[in-house]
Structure formats: C-alpha cells, structure tokens
C-alpha positions in Angstrom: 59.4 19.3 -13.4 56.7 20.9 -15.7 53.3 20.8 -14.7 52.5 18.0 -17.9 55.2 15.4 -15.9 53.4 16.2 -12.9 50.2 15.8 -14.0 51.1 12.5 -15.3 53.2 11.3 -12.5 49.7 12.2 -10.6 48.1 9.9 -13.3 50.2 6.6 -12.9 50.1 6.6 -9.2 48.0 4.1 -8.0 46.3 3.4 -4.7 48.3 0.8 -2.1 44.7 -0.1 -1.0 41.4 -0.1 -1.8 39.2 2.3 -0.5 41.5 4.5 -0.3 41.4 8.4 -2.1 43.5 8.0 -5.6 46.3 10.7 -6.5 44.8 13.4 -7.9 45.7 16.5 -10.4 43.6 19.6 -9.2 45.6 21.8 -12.0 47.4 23.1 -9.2 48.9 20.6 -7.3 49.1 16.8 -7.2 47.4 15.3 -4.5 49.0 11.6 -3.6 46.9 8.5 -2.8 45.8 8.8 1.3 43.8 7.3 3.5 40.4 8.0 4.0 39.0 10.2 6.5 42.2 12.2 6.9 42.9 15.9 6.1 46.1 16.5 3.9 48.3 19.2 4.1 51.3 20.2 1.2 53.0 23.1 0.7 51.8 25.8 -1.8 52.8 25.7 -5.2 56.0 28.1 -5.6 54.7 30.4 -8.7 51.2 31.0 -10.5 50.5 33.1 -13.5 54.6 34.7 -13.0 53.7 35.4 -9.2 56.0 34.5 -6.8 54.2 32.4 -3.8 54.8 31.7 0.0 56.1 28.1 0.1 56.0 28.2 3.7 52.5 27.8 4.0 50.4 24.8 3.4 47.7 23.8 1.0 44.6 21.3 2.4 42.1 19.0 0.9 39.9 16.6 2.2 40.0 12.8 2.1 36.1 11.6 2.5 35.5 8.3 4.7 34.5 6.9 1.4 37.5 7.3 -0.1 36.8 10.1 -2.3 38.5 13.7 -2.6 36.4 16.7 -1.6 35.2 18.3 -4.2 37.7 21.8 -3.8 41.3 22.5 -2.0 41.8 25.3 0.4 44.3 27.6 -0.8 43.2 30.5 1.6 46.9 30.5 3.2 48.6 30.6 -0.4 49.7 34.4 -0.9 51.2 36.1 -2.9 54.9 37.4 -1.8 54.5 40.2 -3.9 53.0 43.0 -1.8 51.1 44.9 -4.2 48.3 42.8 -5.1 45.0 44.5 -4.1 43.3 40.9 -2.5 46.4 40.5 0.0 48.2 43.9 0.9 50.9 44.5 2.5 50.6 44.4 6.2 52.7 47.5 7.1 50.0 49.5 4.8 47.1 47.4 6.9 49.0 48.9 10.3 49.2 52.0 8.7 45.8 52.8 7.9 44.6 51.5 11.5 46.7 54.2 13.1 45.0 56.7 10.7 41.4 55.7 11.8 42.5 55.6 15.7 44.2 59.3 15.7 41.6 60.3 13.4 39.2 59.2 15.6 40.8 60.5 18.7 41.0 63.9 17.2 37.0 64.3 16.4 35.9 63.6 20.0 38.6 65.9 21.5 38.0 68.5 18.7 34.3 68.4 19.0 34.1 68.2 22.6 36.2 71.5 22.6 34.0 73.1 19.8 30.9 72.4 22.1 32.7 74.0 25.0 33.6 76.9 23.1 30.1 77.1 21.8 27.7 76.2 24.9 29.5 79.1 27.2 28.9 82.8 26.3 31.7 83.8 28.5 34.3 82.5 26.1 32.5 84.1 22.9 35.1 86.5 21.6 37.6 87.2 18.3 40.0 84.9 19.2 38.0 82.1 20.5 35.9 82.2 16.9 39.2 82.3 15.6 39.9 79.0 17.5 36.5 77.3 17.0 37.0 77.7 13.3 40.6 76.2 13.0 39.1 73.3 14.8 35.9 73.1 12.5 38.4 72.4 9.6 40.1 69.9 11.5 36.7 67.9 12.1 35.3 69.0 8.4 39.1 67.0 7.2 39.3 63.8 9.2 35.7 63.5 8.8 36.2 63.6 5.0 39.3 61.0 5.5 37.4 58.9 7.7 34.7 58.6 4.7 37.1 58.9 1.9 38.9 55.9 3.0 36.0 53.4 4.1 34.3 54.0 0.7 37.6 53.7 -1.4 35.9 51.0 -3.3 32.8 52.6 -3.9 34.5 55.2 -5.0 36.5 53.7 -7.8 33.0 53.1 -9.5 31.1 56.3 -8.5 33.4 59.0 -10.6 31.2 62.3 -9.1 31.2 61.3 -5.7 34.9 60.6 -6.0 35.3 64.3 -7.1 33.5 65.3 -4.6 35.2 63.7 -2.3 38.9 64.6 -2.9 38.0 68.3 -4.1 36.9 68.6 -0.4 39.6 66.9 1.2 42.1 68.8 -0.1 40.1 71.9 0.8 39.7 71.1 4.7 43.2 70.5 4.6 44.2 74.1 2.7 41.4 75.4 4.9 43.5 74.3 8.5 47.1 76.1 7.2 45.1 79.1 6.5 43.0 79.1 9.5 46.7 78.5 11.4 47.7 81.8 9.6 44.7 83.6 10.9 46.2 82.5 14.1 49.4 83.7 13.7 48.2 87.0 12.4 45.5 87.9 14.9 48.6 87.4 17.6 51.2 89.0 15.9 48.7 92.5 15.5 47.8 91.8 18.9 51.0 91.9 20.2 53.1 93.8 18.3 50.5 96.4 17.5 51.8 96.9 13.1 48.1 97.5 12.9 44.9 98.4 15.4 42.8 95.9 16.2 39.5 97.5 14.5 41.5 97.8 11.3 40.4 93.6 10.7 36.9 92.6 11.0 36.2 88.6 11.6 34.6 88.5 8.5 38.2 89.2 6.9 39.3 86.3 9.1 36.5 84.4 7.7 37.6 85.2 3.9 41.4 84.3 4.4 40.6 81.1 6.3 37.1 79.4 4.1 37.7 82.0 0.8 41.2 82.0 -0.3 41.6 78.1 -0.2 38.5 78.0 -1.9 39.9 79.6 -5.0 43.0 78.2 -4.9 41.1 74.8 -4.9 38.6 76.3 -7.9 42.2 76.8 -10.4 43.6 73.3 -8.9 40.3 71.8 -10.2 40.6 73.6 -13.7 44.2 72.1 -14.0 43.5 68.5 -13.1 40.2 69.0 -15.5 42.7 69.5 -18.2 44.9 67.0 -17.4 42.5 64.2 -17.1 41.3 65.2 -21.2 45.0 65.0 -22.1 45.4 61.5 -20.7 42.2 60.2 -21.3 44.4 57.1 -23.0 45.7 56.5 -19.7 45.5 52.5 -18.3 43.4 52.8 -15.8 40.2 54.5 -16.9 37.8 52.5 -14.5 39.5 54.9 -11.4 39.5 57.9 -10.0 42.0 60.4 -11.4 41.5 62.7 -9.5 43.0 60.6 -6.3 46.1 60.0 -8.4 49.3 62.8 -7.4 50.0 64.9 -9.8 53.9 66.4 -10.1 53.0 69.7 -11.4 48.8 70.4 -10.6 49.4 69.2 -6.6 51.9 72.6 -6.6 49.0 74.8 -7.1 47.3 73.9 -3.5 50.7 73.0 -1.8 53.1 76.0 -2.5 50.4 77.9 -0.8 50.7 76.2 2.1 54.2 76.1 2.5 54.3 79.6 2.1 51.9 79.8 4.8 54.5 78.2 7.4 57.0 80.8 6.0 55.2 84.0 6.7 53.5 81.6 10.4 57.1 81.4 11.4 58.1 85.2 10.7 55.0 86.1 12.5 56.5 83.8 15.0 59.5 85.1 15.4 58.3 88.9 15.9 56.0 87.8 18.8 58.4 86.0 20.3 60.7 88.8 20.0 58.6 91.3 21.2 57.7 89.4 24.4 61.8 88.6 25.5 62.2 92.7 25.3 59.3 94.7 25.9 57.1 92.6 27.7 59.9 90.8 30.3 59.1 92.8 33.4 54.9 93.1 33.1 53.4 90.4 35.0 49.3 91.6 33.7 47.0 88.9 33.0 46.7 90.5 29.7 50.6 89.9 29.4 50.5 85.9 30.4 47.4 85.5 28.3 49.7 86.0 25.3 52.9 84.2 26.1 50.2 81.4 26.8 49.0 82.3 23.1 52.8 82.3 21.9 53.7 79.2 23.6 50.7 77.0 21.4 51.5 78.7 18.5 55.2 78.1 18.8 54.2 74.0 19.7 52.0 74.0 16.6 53.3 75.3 13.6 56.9 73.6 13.3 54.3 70.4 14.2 52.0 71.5 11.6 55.3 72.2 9.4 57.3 69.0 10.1 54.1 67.1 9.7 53.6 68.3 6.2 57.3 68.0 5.0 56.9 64.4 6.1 54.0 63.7 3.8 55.9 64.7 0.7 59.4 63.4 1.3 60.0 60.3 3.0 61.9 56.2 2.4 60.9 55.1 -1.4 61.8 51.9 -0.7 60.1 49.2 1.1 62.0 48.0 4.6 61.7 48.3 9.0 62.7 51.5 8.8 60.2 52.7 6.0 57.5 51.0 8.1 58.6 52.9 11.3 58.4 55.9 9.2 55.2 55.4 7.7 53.4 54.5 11.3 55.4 58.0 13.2 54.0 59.7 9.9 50.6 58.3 10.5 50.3 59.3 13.7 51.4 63.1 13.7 49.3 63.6 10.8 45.9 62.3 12.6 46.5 64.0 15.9 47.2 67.4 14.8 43.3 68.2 15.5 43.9 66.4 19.0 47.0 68.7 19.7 45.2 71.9 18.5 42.3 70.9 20.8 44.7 70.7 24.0 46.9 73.9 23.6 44.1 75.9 22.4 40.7 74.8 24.8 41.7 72.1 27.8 44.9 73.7 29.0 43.5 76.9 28.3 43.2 78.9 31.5 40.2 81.3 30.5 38.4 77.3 29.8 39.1 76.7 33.0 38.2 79.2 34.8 35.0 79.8 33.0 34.3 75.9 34.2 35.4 76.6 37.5 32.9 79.9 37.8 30.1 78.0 36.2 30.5 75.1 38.9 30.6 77.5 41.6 27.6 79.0 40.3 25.6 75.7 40.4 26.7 74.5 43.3 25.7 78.1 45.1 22.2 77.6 43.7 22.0 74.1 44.6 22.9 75.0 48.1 19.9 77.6 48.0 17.6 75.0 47.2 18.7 72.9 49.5 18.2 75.1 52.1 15.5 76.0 51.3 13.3 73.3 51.3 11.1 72.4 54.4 12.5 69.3 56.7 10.0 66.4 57.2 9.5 64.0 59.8 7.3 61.3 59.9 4.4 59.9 62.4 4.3 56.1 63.2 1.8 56.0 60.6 4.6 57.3 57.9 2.4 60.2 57.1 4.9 63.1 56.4 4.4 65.8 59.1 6.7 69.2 59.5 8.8 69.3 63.3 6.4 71.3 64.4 3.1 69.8 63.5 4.5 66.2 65.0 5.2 68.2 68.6 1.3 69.7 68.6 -0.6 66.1 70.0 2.1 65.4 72.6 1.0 69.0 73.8 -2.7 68.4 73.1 -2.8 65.3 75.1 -0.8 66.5 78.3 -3.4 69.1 78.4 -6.2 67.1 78.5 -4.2 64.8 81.5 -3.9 68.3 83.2 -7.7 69.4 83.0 -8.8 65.4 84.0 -6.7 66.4 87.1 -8.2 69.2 88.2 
C-alpha cells in the first residue's frame, strides 16, 4: 500500500462515536479513530527517505479529553537500522569511546601522580628517572589531547585551525612516546652492555631524540597532507576536517618511524637480555638487580607498546560480536599504556619505595623529637594549666605552715 491509499483510507474512516479523536494522516502514519483521553501506540513506519527503520519499536500520539489529536507524534523510539547515521550511532562505537575516556582517564591520575613523585623527591633526580618522567609527560601531553580532541569533535568540524592544531599535536604526543620508549631502550642497552661510555650522551641528546626528531618528522607529515588537501579540494566533504581523515600514503611518513622504532627497541632488547643470562648470572650487586628490574619493564612494555600499535592498523573490517570484542580489547590496551608505564617504571619501582620508606622514617623521627620534647601539663581544679612541679609547690607550702602553727 502506497502512502496516497493510506492517506485516503485515513480519510474515509469515520468516528464510531462522537466525541471521539477522528483518523488522522500525519504524513507519516495513519492514526485510527480512538477514544479520548487515551495514549496510542503503533509501530514505526518500516522505511523513510530509502532508510531502513526499526519496526519493533512503537510510535505515540495523544488523544485529548476533548477529542482532539495533539498537535505532534513522538517518534523519539523510531531509529534508524542503519548504523551510520550521525543522530543515532552505533552502540558498540558508544561502548567503545566510554572505555577510551575511562582508561584515558585512569592513566592521567596514575601518570601524573608518578610525575609528581618523581618530581617532589630530590633523591630520585637522576638520568634515568628524567628519562622516565619524560616518557610519562608524553603520555599525559597525548591522552590529554585525546581527551579534548574527542569531546570537541563537533566544534571542531567548524573551527578548521583549531582542528589542525589539534591533530598535528596528537599525532606528535603519540610519535613523541615510541621515541621516548627508544630513549629507554638505549640508555639500558649502553648501560648494560657498555657499546658506548656513559658520558659519551648528554640528556640533552635524549631530549632531541625524544621532543626533536618527532617534531620533524611531524613538520614533512604536515607539508604532505598540505598538498594533499590542495589536490582534493573537490572532495565531498569540504565543511570537515581533512586533516582527521587517514591517509594511505601521508600517515606512512609518522608511522614507518615508529615501527622502526619497535625493531631497533627489540634488538636493544635482545642484547640486554642477553648480556644479563651470561655475564651477569652469578652477581647478586644492587647495581645488578637494579637492571634486570629495568629489563623486566622494558621487556613488559614494548611487545605491549608493539601489539598495541599493530592492533590500531589491522583489525575485523566488518561489522559483528567479534569486531565489537575487538574494538573494546583494542580500546583498552591503547588507553592504559600510560597506566602500565606508570606501574613498572615508579610504583613497583624499589628505589620509589624506598625513597618513601626513608622519607617516612625521617618524619616520624622528628615527630617523635617534638613530641618529646614538649613540656607535660596538668591542671589545677580551677583548669588553669600548671607544670608537675608547680601543682606539687602549695601542698608543700601549706604543710609548712601546719608545721610552724604547731610549734
């Protein structure tokens, strides 16, 4: 039945009884003849401008006492089937973005609660604890960003700058932590295996690999997407950001970097780990533990940090359970990568712990010294504070003056 015969049939019906709410065409659906005071429920219409809709959820409209029709019918429970229509999306993408924000969020309280600590105590002020406050600094300075990337994702689609700005720096942070996780692995593999001496590498070399290198490689990424937006300036959607939009060919320039990154992170690896089964077996020095300690994060972290990112760029194409498991297990090792760097590298950390342990020790030794130190007080009837010895001095003033009456 088209929707002319329905609109007619709507037409011809009349009402059984008077005062009673007539059939009515809402170019929508027909509403039949009801009874007043009554709220009327149908199913939604099955298709609207070629888009499949739910047929298992119900329309409304309202039947005054007067027996007239409200003036509009709800269709707030008619949606779409289709899952990529921007005012109802799909609820696995909803899920997904909440476990984003919740590891995201997770990871900037542990991180900066560990940058703090790091920070606040001199006695942990050293190369490789700057080396470690900086990995976590691009870890807060990227899920930050995501954070405020994705909560003004509207805005953004009608601010072009700030939407440059935006993903340029995203991506950085993100470059920034693989490179930051090489400094890591290279600090510990000249450490340890000794290629170099340690003087031959200042921290401000450190500080170039880690902030400078990913800045350039960002710069040339930027130069390429510039061109590629004035080559495609006919593209559909001109009112977003095309900048946000993945790009098969310019996205290489930032992520072959840090794939190569892993590589040469695992070799370095694979030499520490080396070097510590034969050399280092039978020394038990606290020098010696400190770097299987140092081995053992860095061995947790990088396949994570390597599985993690291999995730992000191959996974299900097609919609299902198991791409929605996916998609959530994805979510969730990507957002707590700053949470797991935070652990291995400053709360399980035994030179943290200690330095808390020596710093609590240290209070509570001068707490005790000003505890006993201060002067006890008693106090007379009247509840006029009085040493222990100036409360004794009348009970000896008035037996002498019972003494003297008695001689």
């Amino acid at each position: 039945m088209n929707i002319t015969t329905i609109n007619n049939t709507c037409e011809t019906e009349k009402s059984p009884n008077p005062g009673w709410c007539p059939s009515l065409w809402d170019k929508l659906l027909c509403w039949k003849t009801s009874k007043p005071g009554v709220l009327v429920y149908q199913a939604c219409f099955n298709e609207l401008n070629g888009m499949k809709y739910d047929t298992s959820q119900n329309a409304s409209r309202y039947c005054k006492s007067d027996g007239v029709w409200d003036e509009h019918s709800d269709y707030m429970h008619c949606r779409p089937l289709e899952t990529n229509n921007p005012m109802y999306p799909d609820p696995s993408v909803v899920y997904t973005s909440y476990f984003y924000y919740g590891g995201y969020t997770i990871s900037l309280v542990a991180l900066v609660a560990a940058v703090s600590i790091f920070v606040y105590f001199k006695d942990l002020r050293c190369l490789r604890n700057t080396i470690h406050t900086n990995l976590m600094c691009t870890y807060i300075l990227s899920d930050f960003t995501w954070i405020l990337t994705s909560t003004l994702q509207e805005w953004l689609a009608d601010s072009n700058s700030a939407c440059v700005l935006l993903t340029f720096s995203l991506h950085y942070f993100v470059l920034t932590n693989f490179f930051w996780m090489f400094v890591e692995g290279l600090y510990l593999y000249i450490l340890v295996v000794e290629t170099f001496t340690r003087e031959n590498i200042k921290l401000r070399v450190y500080m170039f690999i880690g902030w400078g290198i990913p800045l350039i490689i960002m710069i040339i990424w930027s130069i390429a997407k510039i061109i590629t937006s004035l080559e495609t300036e006919d593209q559909e959607r001109n009112d977003s950001c095309a900048w946000m939009a993945p790009h098969p060919v310019n996205d290489w320039i930032y992520q072959g970097p840090a794939i190569l990154v892993l590589i040469v992170n695992l070799i370095f690896l694979s030499k520490i780990m080396w070097v510590l089964i034969t050399k280092l077996r039978s020394a038990n020095s606290a020098e010696t533990q400190q770097y299987r300690k140092a081995s053992k994060a860095l061995l947790v972290l990088i396949p994570l940090l390597g599985v993690t990112y291999i995730l992000t760029m191959v996974g299900p194409t097609e919609s299902g359970t198991y791409a929605n498991y996916y998609s959530y297990g994805r979510a969730t090792l990507l957002s707590m990568q700053g949470f797991m760097v935070a652990i291995f590298y400053c709360f399980v950390n035994s030179e943290v712990k200690n330095t808390f342990k020596h710093h609590f020790l240290r209070w509570n030794d001068a707490r005790n010294l000003r505890t006993s130190g201060s002067r006890r007080f008693t106090y007379s009837k009247d509840w006029s504070p009085n040493t222990r010895s100036d409360s004794v001095r009348p009970s000896v003033h008035i037996t002498d003056e019972k003494t003297a009456g008695g001689a």
